[in-house]
C-alpha positions in Angstrom: 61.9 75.7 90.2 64.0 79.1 89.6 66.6 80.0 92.3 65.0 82.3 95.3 66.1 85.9 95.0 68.4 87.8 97.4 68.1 91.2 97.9 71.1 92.8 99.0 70.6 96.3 101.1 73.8 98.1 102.6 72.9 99.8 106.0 75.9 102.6 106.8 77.7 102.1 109.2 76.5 98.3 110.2 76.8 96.2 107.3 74.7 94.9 104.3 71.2 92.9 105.0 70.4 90.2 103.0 66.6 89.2 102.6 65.4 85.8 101.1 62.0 85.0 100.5 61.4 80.9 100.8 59.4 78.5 98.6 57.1 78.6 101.8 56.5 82.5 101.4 58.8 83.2 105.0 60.9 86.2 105.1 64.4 85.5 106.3 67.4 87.9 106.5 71.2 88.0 107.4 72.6 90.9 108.9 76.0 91.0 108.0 78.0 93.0 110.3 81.3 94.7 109.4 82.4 93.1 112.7 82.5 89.8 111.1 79.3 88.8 113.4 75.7 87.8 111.6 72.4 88.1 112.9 69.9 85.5 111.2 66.3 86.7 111.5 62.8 84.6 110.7 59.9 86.6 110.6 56.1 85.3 111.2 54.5 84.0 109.0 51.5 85.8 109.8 53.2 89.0 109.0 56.1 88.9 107.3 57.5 92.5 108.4 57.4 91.2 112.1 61.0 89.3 113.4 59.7 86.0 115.5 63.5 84.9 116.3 66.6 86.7 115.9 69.8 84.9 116.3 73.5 86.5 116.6 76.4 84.9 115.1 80.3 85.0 115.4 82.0 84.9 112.2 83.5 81.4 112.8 80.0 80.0 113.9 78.6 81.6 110.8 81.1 80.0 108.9 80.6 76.9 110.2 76.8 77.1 109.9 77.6 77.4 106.2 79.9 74.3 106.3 76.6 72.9 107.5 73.5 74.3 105.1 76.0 73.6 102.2 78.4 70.6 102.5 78.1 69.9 98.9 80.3 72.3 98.3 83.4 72.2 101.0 86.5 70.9 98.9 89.5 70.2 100.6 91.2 72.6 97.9 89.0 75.3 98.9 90.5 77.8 101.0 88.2 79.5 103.5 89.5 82.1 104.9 87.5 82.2 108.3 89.8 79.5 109.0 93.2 81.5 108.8 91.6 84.6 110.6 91.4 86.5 107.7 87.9 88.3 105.9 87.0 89.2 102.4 85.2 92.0 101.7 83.1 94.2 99.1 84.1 97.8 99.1 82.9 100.4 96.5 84.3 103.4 95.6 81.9 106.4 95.3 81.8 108.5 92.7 82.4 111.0 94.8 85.2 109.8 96.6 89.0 111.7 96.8 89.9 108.4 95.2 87.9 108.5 91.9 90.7 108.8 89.0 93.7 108.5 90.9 95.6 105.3 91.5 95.5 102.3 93.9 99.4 102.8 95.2 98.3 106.2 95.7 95.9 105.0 98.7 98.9 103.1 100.5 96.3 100.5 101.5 98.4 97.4 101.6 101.0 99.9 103.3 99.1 101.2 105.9 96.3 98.3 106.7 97.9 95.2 105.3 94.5 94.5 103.5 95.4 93.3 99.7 93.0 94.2 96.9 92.7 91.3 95.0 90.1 92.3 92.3 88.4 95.2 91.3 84.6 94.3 89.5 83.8 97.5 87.2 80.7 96.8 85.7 80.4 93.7 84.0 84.4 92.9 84.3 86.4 91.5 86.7 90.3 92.8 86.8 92.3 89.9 89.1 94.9 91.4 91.0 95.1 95.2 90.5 99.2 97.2 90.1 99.4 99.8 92.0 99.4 101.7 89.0 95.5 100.6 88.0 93.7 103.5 88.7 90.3 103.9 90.2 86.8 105.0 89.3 83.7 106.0 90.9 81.6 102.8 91.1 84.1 100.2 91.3 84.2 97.2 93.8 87.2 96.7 95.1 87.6 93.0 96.6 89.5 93.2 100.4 91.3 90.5 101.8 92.9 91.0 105.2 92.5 90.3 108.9 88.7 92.2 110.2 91.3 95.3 111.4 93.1 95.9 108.3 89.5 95.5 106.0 87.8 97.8 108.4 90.7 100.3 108.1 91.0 100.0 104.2 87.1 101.3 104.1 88.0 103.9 106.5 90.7 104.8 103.5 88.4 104.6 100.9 85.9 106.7 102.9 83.2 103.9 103.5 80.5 104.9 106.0 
């Protein structure tokens, strides 16, 4: 049996919505909030556009609900960082942003938010722990680690909706 598909849709301004269609043929989505907070939906079965339960979710008790639908993969030599208070985060750089071209010291990030960028994904390649030097480009995801504040204020640096 092939893996289910997740489809991955960013709503400004709230978050990204996942959707997962089951073996069963039921729609389920996460709303994940820039908050930290998740909001699990189950649609009817009957119609699949319709939400039957909608459940909202702290970031801990989403991170423990995780710990629970997938214990095969908690290692002691795992660090999850819900447990230290921190986030990691998926921000993108738009081509049209004041930051296309110029450097990552230039944004004072670390500086000003105390989020670190620990990766940058530009197309197919990963770049571990970016100088400040590296300089960005239209398109690339910049990995976030910090507490919610500081994430939430690096995207308000790199212009993020």
């Amino acid at each position: 049996m092939s893996a289910p598909r997740l489809r991955a849709t960013p709503l400004p301004g709230i978050g990204v919505q996942y959707d997962l269609e089951t073996r069963e043929h039921r729609h389920l989505s996460v709303v994940a909030h820039r908050d930290g907070t998740r909001t699990v939906n189950v649609y009817r079965a009957d119609d699949p556009d319709s939400c039957a339960h909608s459940l909202r979710l702290t970031g801990s008790e989403a991170g423990s609900l995780i710990d629970a639908l997938k214990p095969s993969h908690h290692s002691p030599s795992l660090l999850y960082t819900t447990d230290l208070g921190l986030v990691a985060e998926r921000i993108e750089v738009a081509a049209t942003s004041r930051w296309n071209g110029r450097e990552l010291g230039d944004t004072k990030m670390r500086t000003d938010t105390g989020a670190s960028v620990v990766a940058v994904l530009r197309r197919a390649e990963a770049i571990p722990s970016p100088a400040p030097d590296f300089r960005l480009a239209g398109g690339d995801t910049l990995i976030v680690v910090g507490t919610r504040e500081g994430v939430d204020a690096a995207a308000t640096i790199l212009g993020r909706e």
